[in-house]
MMTF fields as JSON, N, C-alpha, C and O atoms, coordinates in Angstrom:
{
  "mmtfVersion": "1.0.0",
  "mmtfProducer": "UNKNOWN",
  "numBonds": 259,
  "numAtoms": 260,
  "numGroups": 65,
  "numChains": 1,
  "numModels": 1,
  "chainsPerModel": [1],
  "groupsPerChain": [65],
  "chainIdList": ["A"],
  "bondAtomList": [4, 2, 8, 6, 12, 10, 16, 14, 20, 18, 24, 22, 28, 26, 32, 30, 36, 34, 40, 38, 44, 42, 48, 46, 52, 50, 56, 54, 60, 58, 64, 62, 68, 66, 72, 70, 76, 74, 80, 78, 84, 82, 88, 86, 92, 90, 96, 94, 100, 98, 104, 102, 108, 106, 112, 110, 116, 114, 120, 118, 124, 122, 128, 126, 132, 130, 136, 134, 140, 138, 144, 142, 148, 146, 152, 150, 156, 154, 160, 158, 164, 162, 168, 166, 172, 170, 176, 174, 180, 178, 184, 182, 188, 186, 192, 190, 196, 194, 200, 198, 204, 202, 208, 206, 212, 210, 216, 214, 220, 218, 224, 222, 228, 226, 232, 230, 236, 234, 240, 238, 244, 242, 248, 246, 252, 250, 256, 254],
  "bondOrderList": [1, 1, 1, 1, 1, 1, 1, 1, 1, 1, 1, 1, 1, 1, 1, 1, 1, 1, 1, 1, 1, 1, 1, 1, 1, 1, 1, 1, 1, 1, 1, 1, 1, 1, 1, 1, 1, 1, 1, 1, 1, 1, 1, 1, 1, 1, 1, 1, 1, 1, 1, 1, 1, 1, 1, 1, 1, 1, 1, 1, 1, 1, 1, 1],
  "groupList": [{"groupName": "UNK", "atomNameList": ["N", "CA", "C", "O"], "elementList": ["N", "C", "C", "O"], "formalChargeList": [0, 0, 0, 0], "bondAtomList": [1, 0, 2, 1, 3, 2], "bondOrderList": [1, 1, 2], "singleLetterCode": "X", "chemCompType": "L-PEPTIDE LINKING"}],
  "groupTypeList": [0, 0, 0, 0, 0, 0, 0, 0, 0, 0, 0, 0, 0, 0, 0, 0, 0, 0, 0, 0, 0, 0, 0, 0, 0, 0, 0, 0, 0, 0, 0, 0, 0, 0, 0, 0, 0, 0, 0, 0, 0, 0, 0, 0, 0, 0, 0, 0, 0, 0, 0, 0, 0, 0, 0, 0, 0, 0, 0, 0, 0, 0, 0, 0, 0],
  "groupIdList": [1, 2, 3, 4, 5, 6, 7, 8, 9, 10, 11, 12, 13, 14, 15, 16, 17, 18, 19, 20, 21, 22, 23, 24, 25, 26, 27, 28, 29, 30, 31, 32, 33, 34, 35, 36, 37, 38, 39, 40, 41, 42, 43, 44, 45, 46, 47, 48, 49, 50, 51, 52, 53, 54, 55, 56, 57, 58, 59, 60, 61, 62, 63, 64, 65],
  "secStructList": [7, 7, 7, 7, 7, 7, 7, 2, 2, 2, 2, 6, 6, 7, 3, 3, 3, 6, 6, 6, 3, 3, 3, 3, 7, 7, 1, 1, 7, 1, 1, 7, 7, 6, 6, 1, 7, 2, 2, 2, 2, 2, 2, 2, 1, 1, 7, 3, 3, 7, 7, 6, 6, 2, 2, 2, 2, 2, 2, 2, 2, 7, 6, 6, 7],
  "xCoordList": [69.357, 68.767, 69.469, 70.686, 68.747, 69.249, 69.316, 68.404, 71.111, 71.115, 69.99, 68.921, 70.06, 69.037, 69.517, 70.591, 68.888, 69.084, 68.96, 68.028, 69.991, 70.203, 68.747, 68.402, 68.32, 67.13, 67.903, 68.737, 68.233, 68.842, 68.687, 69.541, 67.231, 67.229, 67.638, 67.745, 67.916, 68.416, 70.22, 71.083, 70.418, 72.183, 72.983, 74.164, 71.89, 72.045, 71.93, 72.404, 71.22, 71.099, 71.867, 72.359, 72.334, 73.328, 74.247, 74.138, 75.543, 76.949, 77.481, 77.997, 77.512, 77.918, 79.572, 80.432, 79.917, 81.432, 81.911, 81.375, 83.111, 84.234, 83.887, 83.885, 83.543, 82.865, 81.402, 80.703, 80.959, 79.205, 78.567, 77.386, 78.655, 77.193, 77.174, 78.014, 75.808, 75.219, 75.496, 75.296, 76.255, 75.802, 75.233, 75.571, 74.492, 73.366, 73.525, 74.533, 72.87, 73.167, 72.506, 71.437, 72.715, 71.511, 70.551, 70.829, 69.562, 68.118, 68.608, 69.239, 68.314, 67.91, 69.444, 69.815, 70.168, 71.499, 71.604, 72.748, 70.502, 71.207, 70.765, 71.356, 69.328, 69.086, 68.733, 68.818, 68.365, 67.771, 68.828, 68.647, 69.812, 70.752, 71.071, 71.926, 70.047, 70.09, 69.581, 69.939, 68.277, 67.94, 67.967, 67.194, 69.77, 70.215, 71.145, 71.796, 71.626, 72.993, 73.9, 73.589, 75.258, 76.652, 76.73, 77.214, 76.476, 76.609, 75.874, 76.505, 74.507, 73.466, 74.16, 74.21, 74.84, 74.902, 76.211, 76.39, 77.266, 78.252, 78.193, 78.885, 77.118, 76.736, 76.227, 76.478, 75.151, 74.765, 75.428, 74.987, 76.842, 77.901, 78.504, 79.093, 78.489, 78.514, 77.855, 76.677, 78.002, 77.311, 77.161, 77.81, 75.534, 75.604, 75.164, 74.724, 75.194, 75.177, 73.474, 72.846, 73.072, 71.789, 71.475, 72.342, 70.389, 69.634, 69.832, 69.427, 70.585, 69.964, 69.023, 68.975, 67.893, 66.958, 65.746, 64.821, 66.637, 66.199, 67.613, 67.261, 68.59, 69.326, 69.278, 69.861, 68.534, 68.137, 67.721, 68.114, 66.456, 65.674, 66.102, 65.511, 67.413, 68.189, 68.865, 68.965, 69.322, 70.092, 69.454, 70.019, 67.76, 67.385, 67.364, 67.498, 67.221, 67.027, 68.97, 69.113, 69.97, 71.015, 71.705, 72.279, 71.61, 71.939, 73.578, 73.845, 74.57, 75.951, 76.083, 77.186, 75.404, 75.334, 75.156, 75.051],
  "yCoordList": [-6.285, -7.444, -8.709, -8.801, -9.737, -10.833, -12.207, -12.643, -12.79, -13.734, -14.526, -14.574, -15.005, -15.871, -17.392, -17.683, -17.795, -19.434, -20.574, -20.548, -21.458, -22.761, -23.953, -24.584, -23.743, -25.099, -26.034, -26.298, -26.985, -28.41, -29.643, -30.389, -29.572, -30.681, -30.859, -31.878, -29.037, -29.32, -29.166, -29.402, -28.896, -28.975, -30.184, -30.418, -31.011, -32.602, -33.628, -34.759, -32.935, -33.767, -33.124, -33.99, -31.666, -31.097, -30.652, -30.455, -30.595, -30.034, -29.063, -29.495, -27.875, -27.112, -27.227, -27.236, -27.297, -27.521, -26.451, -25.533, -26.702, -25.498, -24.438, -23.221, -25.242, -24.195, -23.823, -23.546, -23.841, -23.444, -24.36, -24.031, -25.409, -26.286, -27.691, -28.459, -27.474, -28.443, -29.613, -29.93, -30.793, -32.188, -32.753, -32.6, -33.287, -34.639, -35.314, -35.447, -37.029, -38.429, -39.144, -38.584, -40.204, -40.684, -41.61, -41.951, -41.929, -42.116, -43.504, -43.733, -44.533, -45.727, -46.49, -47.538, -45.752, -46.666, -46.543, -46.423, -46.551, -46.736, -48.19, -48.724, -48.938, -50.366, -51.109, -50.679, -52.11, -53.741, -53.637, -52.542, -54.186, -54.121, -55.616, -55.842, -56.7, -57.803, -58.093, -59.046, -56.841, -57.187, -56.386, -56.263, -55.592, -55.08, -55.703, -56.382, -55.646, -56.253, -55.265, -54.24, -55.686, -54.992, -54.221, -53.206, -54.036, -52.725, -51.641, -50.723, -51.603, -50.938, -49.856, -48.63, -51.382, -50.591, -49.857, -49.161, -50.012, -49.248, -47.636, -46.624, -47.984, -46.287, -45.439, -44.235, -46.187, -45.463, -44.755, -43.687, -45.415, -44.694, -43.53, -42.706, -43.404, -41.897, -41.007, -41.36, -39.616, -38.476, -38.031, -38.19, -37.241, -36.348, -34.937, -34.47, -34.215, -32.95, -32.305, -32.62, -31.707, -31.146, -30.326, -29.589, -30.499, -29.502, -28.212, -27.608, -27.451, -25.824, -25.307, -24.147, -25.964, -25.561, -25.421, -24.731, -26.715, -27.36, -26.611, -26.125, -26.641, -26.048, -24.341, -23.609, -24.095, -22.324, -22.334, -21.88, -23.147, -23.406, -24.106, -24.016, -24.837, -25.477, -24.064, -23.746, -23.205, -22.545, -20.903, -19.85, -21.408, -20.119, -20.866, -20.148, -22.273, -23.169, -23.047, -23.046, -22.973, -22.464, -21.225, -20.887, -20.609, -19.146, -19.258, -18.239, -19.95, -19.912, -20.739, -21.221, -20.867, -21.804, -20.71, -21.01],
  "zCoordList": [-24.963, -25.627, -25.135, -25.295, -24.519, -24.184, -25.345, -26.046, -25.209, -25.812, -26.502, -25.893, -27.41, -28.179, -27.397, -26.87, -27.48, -26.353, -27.701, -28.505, -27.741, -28.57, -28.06, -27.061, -29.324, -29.326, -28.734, -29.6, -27.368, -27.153, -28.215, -28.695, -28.404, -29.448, -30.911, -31.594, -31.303, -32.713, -32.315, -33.161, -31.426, -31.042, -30.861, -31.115, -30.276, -30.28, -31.588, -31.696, -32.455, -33.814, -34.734, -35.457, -35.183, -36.389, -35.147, -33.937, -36.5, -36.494, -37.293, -38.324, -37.129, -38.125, -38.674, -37.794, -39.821, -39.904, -40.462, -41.083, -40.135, -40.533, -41.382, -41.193, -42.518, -44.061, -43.964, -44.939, -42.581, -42.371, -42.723, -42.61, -43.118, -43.902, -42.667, -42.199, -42.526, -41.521, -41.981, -43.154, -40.619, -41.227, -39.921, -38.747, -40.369, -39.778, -39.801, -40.494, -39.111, -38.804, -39.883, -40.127, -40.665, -41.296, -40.438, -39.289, -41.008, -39.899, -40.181, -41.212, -39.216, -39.21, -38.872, -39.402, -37.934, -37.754, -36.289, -35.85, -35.347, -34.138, -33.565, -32.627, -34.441, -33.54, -34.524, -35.675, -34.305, -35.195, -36.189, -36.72, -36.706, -37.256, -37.925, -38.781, -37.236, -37.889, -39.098, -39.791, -39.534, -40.535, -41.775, -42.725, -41.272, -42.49, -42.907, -42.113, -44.821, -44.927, -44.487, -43.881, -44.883, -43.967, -44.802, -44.302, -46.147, -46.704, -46.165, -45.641, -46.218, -45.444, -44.453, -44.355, -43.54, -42.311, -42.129, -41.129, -43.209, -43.743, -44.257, -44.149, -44.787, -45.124, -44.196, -44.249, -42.867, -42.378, -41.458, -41.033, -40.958, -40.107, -40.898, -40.199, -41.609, -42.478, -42.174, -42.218, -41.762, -41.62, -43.501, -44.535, -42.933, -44.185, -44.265, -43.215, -45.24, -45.126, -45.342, -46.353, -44.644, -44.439, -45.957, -46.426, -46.536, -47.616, -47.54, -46.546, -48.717, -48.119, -48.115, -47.704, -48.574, -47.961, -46.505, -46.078, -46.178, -45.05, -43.808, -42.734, -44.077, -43.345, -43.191, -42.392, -44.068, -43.367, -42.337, -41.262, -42.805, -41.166, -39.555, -38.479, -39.944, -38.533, -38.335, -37.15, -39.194, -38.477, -37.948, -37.654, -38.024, -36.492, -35.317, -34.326, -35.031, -34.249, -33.146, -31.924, -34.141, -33.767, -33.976, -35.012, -32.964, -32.866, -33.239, -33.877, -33.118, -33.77, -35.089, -35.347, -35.641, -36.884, -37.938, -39.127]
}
């Protein structure tokens, strides 16, 4: 039986951490930034942690997750 192969695009968007639970980027922090306030854009440099319900499903997408 040959290896299961890593989706690229979901390897590039989650991180699995230490304790197993997926975290993700929050949406809306990589451009136009002028027409947020500085709090806004304070939070969005924060990672956050994926749904478990939604993270079952990232992790057939990653075969080591």
């Amino acid at each position: 039986m040959p290896k299961m192969k890593t989706k690229r695009a979901a390897a590039k968007r989650f991180k699995v951490t230490g304790s197993g639970r997926i975290r993700r980027t929050k949406s809306g922090g990589s451009h136009m930034f002028i027409g947020k306030s500085r709090k806004r854009r304070r939070r969005l440099r924060d990672n956050d942690m994926v749904s478990p319900d939604t993270a079952k499903r990232i992790r057939i997408l990653l075969p080591y997750g």
